[in-house]
Backbone as CSV, one residue per row, in Angstrom:
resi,resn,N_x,N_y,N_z,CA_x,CA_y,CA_z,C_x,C_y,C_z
1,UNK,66.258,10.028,-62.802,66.330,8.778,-62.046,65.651,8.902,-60.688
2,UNK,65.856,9.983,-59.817,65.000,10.394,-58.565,63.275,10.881,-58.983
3,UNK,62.973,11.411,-59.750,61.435,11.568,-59.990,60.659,10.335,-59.941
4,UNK,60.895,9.282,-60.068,60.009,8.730,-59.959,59.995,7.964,-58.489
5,UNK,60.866,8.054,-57.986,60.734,8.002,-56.225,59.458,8.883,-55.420
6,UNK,59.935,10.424,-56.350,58.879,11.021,-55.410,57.597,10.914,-56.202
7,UNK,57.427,10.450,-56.798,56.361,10.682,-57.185,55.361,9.383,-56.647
8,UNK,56.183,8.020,-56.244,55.682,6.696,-55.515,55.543,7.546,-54.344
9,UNK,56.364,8.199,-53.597,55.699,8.563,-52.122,54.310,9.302,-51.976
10,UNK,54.510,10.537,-52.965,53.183,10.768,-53.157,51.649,9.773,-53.179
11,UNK,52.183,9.687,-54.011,51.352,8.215,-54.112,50.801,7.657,-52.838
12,UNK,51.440,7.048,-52.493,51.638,6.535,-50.874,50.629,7.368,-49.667
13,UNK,50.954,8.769,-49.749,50.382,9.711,-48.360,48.685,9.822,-49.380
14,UNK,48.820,9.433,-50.449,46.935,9.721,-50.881,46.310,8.499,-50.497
15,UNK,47.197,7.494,-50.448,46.041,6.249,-49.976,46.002,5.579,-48.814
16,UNK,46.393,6.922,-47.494,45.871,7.046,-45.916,44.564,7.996,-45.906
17,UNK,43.345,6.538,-46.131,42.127,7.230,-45.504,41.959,7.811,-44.231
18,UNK,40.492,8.129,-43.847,40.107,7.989,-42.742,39.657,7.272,-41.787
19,UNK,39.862,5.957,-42.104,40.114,5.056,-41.604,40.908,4.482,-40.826
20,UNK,42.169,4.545,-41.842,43.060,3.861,-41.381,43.860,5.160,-40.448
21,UNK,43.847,6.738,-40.388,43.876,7.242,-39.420,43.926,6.857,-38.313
22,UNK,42.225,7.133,-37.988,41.605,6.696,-36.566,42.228,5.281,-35.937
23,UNK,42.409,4.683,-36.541,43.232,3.081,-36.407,44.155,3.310,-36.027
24,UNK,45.102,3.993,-36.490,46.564,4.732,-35.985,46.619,5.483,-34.791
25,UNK,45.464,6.180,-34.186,45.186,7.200,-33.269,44.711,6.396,-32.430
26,UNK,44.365,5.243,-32.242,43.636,4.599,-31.314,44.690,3.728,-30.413
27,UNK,45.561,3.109,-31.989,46.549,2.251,-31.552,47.628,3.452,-30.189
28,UNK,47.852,4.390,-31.070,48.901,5.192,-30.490,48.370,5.835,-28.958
29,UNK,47.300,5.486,-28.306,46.755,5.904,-27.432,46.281,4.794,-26.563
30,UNK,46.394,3.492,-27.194,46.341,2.319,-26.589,47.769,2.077,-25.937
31,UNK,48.876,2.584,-26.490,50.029,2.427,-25.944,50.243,3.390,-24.665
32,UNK,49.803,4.457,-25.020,49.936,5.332,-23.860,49.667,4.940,-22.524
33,UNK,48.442,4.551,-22.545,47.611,4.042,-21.624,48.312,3.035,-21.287
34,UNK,48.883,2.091,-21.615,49.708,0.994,-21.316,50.918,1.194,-20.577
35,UNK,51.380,2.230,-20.793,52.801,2.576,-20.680,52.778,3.593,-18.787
36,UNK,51.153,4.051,-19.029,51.187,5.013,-17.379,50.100,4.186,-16.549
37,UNK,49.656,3.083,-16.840,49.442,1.908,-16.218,50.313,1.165,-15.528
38,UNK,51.615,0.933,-16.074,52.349,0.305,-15.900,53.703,1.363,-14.760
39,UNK,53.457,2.727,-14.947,53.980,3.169,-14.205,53.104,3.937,-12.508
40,UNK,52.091,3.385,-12.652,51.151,3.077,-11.429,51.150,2.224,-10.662
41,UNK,51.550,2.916,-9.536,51.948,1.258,-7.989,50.828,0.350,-7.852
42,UNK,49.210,0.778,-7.846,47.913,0.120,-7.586,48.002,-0.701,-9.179
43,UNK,48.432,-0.512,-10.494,48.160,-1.350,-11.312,49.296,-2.228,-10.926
44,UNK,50.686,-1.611,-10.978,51.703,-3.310,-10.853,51.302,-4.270,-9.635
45,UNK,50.498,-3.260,-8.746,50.104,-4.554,-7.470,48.893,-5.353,-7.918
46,UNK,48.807,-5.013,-9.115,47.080,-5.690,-9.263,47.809,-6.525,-9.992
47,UNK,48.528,-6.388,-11.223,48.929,-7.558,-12.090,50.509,-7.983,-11.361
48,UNK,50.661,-7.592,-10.211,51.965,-8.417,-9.487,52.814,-8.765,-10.036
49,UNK,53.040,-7.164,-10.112,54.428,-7.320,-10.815,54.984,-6.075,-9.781
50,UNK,54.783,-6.024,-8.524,55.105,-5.264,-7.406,54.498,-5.761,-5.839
51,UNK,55.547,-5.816,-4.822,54.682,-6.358,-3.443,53.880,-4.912,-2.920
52,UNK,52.701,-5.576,-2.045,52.411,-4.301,-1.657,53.320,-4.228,-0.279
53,UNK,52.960,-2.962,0.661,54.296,-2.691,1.290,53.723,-2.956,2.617
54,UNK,54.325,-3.584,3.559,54.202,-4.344,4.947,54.373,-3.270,5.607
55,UNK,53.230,-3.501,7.343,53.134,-2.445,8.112,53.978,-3.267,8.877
56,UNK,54.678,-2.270,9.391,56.257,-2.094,10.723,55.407,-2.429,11.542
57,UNK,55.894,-2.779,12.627,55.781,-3.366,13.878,55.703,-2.317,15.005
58,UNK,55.938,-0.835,14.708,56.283,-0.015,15.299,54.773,0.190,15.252
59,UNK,54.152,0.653,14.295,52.724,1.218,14.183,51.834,0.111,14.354
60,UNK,52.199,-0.781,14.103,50.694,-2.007,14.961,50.743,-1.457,16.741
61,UNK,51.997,-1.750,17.202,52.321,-1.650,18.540,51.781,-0.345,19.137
62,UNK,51.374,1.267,18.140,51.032,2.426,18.611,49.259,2.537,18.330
63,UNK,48.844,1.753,17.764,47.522,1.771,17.338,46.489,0.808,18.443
64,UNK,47.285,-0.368,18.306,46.553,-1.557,19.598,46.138,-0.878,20.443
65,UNK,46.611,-0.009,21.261,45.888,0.434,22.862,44.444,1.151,22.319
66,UNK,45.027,1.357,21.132,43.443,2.376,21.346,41.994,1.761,20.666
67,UNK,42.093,0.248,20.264,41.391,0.048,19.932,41.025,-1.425,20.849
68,UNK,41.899,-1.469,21.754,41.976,-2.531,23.015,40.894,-2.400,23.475
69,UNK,40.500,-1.492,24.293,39.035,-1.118,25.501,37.746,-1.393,24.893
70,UNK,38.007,-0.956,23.413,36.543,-1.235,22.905,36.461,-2.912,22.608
71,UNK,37.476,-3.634,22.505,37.252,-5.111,22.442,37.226,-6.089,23.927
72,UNK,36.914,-5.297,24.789,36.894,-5.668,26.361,35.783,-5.386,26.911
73,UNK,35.059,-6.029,28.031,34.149,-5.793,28.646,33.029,-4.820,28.559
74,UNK,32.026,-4.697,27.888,31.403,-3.524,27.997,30.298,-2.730,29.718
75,UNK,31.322,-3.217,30.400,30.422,-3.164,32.305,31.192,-1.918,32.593
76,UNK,30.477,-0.545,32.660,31.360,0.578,33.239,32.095,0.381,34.470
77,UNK,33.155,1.073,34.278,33.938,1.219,35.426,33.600,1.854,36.828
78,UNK,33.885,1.159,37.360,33.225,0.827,38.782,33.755,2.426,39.903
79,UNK,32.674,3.232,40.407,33.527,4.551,41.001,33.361,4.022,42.366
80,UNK,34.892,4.709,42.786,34.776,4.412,44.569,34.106,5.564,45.115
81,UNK,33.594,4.907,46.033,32.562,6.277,46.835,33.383,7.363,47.488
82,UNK,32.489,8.299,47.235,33.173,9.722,47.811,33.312,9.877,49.609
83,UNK,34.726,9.893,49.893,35.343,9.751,51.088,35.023,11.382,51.875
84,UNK,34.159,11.181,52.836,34.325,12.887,53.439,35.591,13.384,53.778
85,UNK,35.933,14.474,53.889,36.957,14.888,54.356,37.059,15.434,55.436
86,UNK,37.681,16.212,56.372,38.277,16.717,56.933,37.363,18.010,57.192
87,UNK,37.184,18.776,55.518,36.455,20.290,55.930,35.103,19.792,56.066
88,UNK,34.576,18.502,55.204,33.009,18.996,55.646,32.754,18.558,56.550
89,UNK,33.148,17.324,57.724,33.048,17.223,58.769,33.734,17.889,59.758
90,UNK,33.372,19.152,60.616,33.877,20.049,61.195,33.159,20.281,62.779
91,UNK,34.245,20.343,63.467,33.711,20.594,64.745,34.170,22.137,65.156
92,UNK,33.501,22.846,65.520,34.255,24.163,66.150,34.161,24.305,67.463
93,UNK,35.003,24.548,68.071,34.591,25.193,69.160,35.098,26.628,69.621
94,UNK,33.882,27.765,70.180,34.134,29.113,70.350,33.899,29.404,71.541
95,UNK,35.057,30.105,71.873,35.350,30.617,73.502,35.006,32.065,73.187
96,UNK,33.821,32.452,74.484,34.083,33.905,74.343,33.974,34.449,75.433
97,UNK,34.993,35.702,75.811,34.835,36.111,76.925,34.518,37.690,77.023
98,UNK,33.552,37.831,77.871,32.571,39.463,77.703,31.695,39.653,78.358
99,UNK,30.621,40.506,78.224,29.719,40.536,79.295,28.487,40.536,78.054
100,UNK,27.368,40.050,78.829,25.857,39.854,78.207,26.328,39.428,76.814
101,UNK,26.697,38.296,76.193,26.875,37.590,75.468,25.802,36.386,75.498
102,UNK,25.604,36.081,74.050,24.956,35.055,73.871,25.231,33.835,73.364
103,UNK,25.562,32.725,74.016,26.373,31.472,73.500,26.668,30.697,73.598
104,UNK,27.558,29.433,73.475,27.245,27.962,74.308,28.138,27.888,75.046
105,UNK,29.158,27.069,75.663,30.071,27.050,76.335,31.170,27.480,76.294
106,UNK,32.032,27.721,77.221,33.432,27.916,77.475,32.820,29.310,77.599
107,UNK,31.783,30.075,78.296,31.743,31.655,78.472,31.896,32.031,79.554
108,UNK,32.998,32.934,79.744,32.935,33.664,80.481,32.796,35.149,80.883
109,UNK,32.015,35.874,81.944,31.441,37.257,82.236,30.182,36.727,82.846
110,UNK,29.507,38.519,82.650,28.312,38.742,83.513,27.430,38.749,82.710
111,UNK,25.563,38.233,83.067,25.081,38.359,82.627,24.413,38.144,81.181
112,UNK,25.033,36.661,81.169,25.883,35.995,79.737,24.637,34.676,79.938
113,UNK,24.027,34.293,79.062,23.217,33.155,78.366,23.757,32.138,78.357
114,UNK,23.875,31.469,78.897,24.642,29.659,78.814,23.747,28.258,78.468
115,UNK,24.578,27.367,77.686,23.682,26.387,77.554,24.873,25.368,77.052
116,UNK,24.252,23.903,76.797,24.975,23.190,75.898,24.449,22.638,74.619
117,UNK,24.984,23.268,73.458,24.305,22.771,72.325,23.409,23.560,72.088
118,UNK,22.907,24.776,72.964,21.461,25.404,72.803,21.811,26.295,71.639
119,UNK,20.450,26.459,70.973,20.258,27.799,69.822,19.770,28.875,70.820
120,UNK,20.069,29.949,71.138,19.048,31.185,71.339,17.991,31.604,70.437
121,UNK,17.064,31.718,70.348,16.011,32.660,69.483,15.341,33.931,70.074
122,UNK,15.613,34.847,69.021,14.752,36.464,70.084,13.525,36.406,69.246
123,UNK,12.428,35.983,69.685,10.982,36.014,68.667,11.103,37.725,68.877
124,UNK,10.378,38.304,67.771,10.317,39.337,67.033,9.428,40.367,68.358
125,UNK,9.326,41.304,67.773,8.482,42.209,68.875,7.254,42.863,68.382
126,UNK,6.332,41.965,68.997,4.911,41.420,68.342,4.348,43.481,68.882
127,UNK,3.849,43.833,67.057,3.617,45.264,67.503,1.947,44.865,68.070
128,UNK,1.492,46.180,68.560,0.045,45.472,68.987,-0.851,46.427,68.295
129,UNK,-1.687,46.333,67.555,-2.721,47.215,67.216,-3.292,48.726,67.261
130,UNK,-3.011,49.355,66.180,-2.847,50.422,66.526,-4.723,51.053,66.166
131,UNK,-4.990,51.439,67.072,-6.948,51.520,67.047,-6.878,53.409,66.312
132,UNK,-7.399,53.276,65.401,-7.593,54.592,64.510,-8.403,55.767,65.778
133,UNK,-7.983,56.860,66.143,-8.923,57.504,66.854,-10.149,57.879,66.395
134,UNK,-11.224,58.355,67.216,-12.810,58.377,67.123,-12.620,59.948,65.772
135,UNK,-13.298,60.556,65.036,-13.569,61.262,64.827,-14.250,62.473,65.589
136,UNK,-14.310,63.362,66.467,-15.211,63.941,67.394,-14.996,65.721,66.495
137,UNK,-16.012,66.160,66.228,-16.220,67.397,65.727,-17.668,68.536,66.514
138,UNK,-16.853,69.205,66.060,-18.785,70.171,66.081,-19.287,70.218,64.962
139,UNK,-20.670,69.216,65.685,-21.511,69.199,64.587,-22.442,70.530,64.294
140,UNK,-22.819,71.407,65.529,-23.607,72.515,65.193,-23.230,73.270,66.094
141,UNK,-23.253,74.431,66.191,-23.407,75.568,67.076,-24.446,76.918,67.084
142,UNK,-24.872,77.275,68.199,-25.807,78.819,67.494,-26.195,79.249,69.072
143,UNK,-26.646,80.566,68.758,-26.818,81.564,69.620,-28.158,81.352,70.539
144,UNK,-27.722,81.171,71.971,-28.961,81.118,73.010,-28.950,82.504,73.555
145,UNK,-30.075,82.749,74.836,-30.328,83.260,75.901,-29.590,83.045,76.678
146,UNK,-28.833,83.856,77.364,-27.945,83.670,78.607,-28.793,83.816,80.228
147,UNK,-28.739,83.157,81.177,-29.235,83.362,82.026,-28.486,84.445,83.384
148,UNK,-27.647,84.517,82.643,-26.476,85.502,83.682,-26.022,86.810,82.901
149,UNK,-26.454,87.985,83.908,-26.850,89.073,83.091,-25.130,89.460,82.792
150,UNK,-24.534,89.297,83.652,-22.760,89.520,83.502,-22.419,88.962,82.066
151,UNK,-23.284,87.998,81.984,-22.102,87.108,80.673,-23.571,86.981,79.718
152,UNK,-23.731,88.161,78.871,-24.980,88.305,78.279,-24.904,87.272,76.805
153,UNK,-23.860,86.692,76.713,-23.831,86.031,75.548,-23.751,84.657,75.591
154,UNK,-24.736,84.153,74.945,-24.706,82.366,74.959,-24.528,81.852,73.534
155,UNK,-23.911,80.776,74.152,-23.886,79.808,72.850,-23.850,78.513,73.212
156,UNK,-24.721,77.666,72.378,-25.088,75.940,72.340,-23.608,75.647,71.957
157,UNK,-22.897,74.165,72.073,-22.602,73.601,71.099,-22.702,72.129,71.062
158,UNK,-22.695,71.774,69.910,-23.241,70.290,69.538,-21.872,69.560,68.918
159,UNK,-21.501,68.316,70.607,-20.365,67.882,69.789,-20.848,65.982,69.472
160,UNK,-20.605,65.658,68.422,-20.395,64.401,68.243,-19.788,63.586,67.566
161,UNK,-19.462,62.221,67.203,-18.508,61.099,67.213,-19.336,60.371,66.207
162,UNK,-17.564,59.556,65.561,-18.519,58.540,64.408,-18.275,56.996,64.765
163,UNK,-17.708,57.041,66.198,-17.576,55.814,67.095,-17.745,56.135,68.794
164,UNK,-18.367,54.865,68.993,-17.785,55.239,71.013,-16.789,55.367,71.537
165,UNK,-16.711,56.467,72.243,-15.118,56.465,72.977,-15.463,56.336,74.554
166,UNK,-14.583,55.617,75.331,-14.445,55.269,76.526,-13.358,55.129,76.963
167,UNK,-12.466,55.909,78.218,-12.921,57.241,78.540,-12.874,57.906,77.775
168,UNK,-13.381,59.500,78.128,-13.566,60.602,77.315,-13.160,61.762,78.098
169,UNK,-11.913,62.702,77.482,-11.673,63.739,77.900,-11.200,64.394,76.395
170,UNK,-12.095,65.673,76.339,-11.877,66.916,75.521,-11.846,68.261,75.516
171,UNK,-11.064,68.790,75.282,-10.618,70.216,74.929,-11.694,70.808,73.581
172,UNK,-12.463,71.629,74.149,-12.807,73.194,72.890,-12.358,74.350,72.969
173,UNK,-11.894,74.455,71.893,-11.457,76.455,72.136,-12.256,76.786,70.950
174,UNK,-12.259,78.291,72.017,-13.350,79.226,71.593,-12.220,80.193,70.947
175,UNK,-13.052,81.227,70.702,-12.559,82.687,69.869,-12.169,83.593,70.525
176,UNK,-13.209,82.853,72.418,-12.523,84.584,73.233,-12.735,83.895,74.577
177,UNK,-12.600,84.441,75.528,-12.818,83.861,77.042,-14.167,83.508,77.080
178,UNK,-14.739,82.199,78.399,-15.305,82.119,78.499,-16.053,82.205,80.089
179,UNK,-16.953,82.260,80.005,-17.307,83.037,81.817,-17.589,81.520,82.533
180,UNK,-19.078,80.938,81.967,-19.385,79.723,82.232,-19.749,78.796,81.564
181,UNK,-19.265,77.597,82.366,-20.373,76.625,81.052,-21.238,75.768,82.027
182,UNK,-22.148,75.503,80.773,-22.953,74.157,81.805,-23.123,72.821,80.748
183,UNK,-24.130,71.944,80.940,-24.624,71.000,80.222,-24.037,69.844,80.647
184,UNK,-25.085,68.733,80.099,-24.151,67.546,80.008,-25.385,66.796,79.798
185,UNK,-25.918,64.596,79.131,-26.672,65.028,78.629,-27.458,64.492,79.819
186,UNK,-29.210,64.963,79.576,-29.890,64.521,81.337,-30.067,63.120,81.351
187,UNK,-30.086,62.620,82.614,-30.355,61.969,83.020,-29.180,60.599,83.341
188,UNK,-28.158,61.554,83.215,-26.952,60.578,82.992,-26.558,60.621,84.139
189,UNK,-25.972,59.251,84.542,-25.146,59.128,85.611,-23.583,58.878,85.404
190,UNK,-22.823,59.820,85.764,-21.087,59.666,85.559,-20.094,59.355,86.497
191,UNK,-19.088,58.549,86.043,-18.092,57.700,86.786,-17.140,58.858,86.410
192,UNK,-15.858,59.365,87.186,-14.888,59.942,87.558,-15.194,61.163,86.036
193,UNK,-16.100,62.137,86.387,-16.655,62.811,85.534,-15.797,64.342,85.856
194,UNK,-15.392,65.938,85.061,-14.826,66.618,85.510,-14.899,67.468,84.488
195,UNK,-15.061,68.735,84.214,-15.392,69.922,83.524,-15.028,71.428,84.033
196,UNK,-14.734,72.152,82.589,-14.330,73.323,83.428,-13.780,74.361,82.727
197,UNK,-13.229,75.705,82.772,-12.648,76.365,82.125,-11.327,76.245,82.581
198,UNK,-10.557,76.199,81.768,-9.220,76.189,82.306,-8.519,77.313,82.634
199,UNK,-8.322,77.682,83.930,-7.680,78.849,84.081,-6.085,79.703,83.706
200,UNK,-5.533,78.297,83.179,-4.320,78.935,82.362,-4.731,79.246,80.646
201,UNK,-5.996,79.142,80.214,-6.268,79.681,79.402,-7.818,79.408,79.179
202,UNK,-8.276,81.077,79.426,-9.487,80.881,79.645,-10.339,80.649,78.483
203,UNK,-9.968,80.837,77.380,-10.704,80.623,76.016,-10.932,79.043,76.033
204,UNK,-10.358,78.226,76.608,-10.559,76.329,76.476,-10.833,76.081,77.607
205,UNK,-12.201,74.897,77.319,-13.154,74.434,78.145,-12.150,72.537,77.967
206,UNK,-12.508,72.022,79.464,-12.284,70.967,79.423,-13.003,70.222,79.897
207,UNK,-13.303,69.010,79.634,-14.391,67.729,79.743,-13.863,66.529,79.716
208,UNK,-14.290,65.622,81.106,-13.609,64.514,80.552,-14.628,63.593,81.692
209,UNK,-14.880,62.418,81.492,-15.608,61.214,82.220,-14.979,59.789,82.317
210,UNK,-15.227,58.801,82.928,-15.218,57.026,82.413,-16.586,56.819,81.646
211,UNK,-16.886,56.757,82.815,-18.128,56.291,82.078,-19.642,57.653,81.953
212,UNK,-20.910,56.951,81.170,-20.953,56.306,80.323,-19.650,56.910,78.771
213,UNK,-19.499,55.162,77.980,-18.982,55.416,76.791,-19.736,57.202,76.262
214,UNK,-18.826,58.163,74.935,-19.510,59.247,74.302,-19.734,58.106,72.520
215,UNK,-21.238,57.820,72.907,-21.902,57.125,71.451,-21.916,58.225,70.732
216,UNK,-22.405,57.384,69.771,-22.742,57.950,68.083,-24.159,58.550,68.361
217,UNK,-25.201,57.282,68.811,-26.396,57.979,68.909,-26.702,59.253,69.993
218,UNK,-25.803,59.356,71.090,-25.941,60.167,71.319,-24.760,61.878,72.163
219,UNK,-25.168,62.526,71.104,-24.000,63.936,71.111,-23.961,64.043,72.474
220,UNK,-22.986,65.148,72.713,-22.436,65.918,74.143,-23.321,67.288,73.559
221,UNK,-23.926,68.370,74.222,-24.375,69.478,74.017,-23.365,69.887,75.321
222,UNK,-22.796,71.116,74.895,-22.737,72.280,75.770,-23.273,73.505,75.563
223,UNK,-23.446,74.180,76.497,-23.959,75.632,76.876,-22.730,76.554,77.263
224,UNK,-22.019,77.782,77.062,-21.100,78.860,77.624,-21.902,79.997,77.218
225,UNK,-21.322,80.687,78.552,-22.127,82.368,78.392,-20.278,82.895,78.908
226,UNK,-20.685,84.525,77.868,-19.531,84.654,77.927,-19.555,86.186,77.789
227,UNK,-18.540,87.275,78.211,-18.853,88.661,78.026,-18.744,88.775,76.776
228,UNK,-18.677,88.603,75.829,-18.594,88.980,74.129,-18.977,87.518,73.712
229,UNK,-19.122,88.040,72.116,-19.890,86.755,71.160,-18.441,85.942,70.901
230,UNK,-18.595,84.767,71.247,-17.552,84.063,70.788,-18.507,82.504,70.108
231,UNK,-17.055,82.085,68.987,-17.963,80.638,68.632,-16.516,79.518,68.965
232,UNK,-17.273,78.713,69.060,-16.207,76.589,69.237,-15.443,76.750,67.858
233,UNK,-14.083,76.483,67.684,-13.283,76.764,67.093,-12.968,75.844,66.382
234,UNK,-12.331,74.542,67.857,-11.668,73.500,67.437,-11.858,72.394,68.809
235,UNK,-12.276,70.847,68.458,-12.292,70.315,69.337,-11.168,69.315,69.227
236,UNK,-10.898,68.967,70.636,-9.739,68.044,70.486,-9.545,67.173,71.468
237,UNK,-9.165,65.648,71.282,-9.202,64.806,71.954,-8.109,64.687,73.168
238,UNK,-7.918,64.475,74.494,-6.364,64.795,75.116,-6.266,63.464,75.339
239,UNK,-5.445,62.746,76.345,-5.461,61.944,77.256,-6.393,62.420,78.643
240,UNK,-6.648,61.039,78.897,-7.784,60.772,80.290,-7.163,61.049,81.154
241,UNK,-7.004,61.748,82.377,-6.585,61.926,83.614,-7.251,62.375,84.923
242,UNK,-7.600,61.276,85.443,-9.153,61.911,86.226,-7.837,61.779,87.860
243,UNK,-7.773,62.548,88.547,-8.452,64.103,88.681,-7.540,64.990,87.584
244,UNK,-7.821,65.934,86.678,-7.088,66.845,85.883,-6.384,67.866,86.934
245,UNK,-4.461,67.848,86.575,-3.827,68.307,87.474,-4.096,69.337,87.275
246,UNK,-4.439,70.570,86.800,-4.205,71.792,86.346,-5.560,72.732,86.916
247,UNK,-6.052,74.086,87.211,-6.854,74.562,87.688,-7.404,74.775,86.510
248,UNK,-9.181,74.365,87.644,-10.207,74.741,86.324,-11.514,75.691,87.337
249,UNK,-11.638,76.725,86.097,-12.703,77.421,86.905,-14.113,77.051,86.218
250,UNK,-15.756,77.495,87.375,-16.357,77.390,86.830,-16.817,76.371,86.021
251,UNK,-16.696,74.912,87.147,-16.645,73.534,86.959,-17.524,73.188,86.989
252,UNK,-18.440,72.674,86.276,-19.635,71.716,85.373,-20.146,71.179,86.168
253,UNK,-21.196,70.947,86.930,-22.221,70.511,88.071,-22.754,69.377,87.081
254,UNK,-22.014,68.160,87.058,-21.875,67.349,86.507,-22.351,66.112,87.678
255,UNK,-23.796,65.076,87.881,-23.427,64.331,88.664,-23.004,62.862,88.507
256,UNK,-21.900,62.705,89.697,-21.430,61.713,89.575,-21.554,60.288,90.217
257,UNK,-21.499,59.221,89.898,-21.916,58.028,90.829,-21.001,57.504,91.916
């Protein structure tokens, strides 16, 4: 009596195509969709079947200020001018009391700079030119005839310069004492003119004039005779001091104007 029940169900599950499947799967997924639609706040507000939700009064009231300024005037705000104060307008006043001070009022002491309102200035201390000295050497030296049988040994020497010097006073030392000298050049006439061996040391001859300038074009020659061979060593420029304090022997017949 039950066999032929199951055998109708059978029946039954063979004649669900593939068709009617997909039909079933579509439906059953059409519901779904229906069902989490419906549990979505943006769909019940769309088909209103939900209010949407009202802004409080609290948050309009916290938002307004800040969007106030930009719906107002667009003319920048106006700056008040900058008020001086106190420090940058400054008056001082300095009292000083001392000696040789430099400064404006209220000073007291000795020897003290006064003024009102005055600046002091110390202009600088203007150096003055410092002039390179002449070059003066021996240019030659060599062996003469002596005319003095005592001092059988002579010697020339040839001094000259690679500028004019005016005045002129110079020192030569020799190698050994010297007896005499002569020379000077001819025909010259000399202003506070003076020559000589120096007797605190007889090996150095001294020479000195104003005028004329000692040129380039033309040398100083001297002549010394001396008891042994001696030669010009070293010449050297001093300071001018006409009359020369110091003793000189055997002084240069030099004439003067």
């Amino acid at each position: 009596m039950h066999l032929p029940r199951v055998v109708q169900y059978k029946d039954m599950e063979k004649k669900w195509s593939l068709g009617n499947k997909l039909t079933a799967g579509g439906l059953f997924l059409a519901v779904v969709a229906i069902i989490v639609g419906l549990l979505t706040p943006e769909v019940r507000q769309f088909f209103h079947l939900e209010k949407r939700p009202e802004v409080s009064p609290a948050t309009t009231s916290q938002t307004s200020p800040q969007s106030t300024p930009q719906s107002q005037s667009s003319e920048p705000p106006k700056q008040e001018p900058l008020k001086a104060t106190k420090q940058t307008i400054q008056k001082t006043t300095t009292r000083v009391t001392g000696d040789n001070n430099v400064s404006g009022n209220n000073v007291a002491g000795n020897n003290n700079i006064l003024g009102n309102n005055n600046t002091v200035y110390t202009a600088p201390p203007v150096s003055k030119p410092i002039t390179p000295l002449a070059d003066i050497r021996i240019a030659s030296q060599k062996q003469v005839a002596s005319a003095d049988s005592h001092l059988p040994f002579g010697l020339e020497v040839v001094l000259v310069t690679d500028k004019d010097v005016s005045p002129t006073a110079l020192t030569i030392r020799f190698s050994g004492e010297v007896g005499k000298l002569y020379g000077h050049p001819p025909g010259q006439i000399y202003t506070k003119a003076q020559g000589g061996i120096m007797v605190s040391s007889p090996h150095t001859v001294l020479i000195q004039w104003e005028t004329p300038a000692f040129s380039v074009e033309e040398p100083v020659v001297l002549t010394v005779y001396s008891k042994t061979y001696v030669q010009a060593e070293k010449v050297e420029s001093v300071p001018f001091n006409f009359p020369y304090a110091g003793q000189l022997s055997s002084t240069l017949p030099i004439p003067n104007n």
